[in-house]
C-alpha positions as CSV (number, residue, x, y, z in Angstrom):
1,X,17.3,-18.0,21.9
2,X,19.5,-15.9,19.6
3,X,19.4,-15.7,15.9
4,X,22.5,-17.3,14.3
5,X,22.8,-14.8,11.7
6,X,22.0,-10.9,12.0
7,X,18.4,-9.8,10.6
8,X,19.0,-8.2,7.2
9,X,17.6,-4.3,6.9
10,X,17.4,-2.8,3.9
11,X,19.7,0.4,3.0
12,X,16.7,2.1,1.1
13,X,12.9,1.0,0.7
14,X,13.8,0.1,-3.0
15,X,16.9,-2.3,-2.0
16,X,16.9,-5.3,-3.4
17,X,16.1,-8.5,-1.1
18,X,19.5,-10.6,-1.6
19,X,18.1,-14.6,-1.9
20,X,19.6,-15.6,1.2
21,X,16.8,-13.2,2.8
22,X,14.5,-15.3,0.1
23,X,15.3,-18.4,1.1
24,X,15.1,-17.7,4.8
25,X,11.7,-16.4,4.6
26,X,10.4,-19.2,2.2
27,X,11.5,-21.7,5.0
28,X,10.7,-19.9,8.1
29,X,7.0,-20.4,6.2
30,X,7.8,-23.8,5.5
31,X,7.0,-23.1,1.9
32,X,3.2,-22.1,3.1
33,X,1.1,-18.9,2.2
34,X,0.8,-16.6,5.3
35,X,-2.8,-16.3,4.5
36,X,-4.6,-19.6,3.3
37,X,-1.6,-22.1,4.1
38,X,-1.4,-23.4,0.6
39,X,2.1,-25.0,0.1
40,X,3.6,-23.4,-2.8
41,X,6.6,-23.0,-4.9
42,X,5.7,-19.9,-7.2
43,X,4.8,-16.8,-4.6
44,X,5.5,-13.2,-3.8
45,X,7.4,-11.8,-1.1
46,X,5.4,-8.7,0.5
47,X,5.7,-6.4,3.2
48,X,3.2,-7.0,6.4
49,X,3.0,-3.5,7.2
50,X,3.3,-1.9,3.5
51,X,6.6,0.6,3.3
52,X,3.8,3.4,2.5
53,X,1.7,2.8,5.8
54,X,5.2,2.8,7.7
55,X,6.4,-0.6,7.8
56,X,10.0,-1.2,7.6
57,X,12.2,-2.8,4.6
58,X,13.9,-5.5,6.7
59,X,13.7,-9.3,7.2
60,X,11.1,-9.0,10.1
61,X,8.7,-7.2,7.9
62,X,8.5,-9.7,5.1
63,X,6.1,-13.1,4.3
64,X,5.7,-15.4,1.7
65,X,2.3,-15.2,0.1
66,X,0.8,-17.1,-3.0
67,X,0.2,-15.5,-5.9
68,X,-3.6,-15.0,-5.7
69,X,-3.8,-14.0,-1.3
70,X,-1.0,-11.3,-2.7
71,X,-2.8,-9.9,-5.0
72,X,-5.7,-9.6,-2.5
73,X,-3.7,-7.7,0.2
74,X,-2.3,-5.6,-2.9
75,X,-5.1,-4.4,-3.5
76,X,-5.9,-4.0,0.0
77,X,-2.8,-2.3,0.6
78,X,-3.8,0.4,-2.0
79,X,-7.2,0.9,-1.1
80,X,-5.5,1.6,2.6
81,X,-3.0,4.1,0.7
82,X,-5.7,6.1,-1.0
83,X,-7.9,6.5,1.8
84,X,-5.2,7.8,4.4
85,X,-3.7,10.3,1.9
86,X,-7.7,11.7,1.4
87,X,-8.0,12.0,5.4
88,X,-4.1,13.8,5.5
89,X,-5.3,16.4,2.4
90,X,-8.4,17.0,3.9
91,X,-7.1,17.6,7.8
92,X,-4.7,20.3,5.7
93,X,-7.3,21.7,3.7
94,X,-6.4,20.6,0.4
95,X,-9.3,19.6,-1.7
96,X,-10.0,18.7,-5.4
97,X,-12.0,21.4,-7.3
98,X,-15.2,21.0,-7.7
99,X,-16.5,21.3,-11.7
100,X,-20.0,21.4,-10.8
101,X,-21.6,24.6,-12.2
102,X,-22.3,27.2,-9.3
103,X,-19.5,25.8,-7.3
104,X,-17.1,28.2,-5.9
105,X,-14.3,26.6,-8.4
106,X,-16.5,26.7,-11.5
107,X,-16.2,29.3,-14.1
108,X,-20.0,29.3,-14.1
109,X,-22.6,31.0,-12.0
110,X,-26.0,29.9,-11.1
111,X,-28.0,32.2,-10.8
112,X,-32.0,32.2,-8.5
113,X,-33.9,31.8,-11.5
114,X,-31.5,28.6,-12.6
115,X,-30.0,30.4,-16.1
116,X,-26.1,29.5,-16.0
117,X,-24.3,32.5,-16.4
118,X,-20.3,32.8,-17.2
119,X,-18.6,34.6,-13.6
């Protein structure tokens, strides 16, 4: 079976989704969250895969999600982010400076007897 109109692709990841893409989407769901299934008028578009984990901005990569099951995968989504930018700094050997005193970072030195000496 062939579509009757081509998929829309965005030019950039910040285009904007033209409503004809909107109202596609909203009725390809039936008007239904992709999550719970609650039939809804006010909900978000989002990205399956999220544009920062590698998904695409295009028509196939788009739901329709109540307002609260969007939230939830937002803050999924970020907590995702965060933790695959730590694992890329750290294969590279970036790291965040340590501030304890007698770290290699700190201005401080510890010395055997436990004073706290300036380096």
């Amino acid at each position: 079976m062939t579509r009757a109109v081509p998929e829309w692709i965005g030019r950039s990841d910040d285009a904007k989704i033209p409503d004809r893409v909107k109202l596609r989407i909203y009725h390809k769901a039936k008007g239904q969250c992709a999550v719970c299934t609650l039939t809804t008028l006010s909900g978000q578009y989002d990205h399956i895969i999220p544009i920062i984990l590698g998904g695409e901005h295009r028509e196939a990569n788009l739901q329709w999600l109540c307002v609260p099951c969007h939230k939830a995968k937002t803050a999924l989504d970020v907590k995702l982010k965060a933790k695959v930018a730590r694992v890329r700094k750290r294969h590279i050997g970036i790291r965040k400076p340590s501030r304890f005193p007698g770290s290699r970072d700190s201005r401080w030195k510890k010395k055997i007897n436990g004073e706290v000496v300036l380096r």
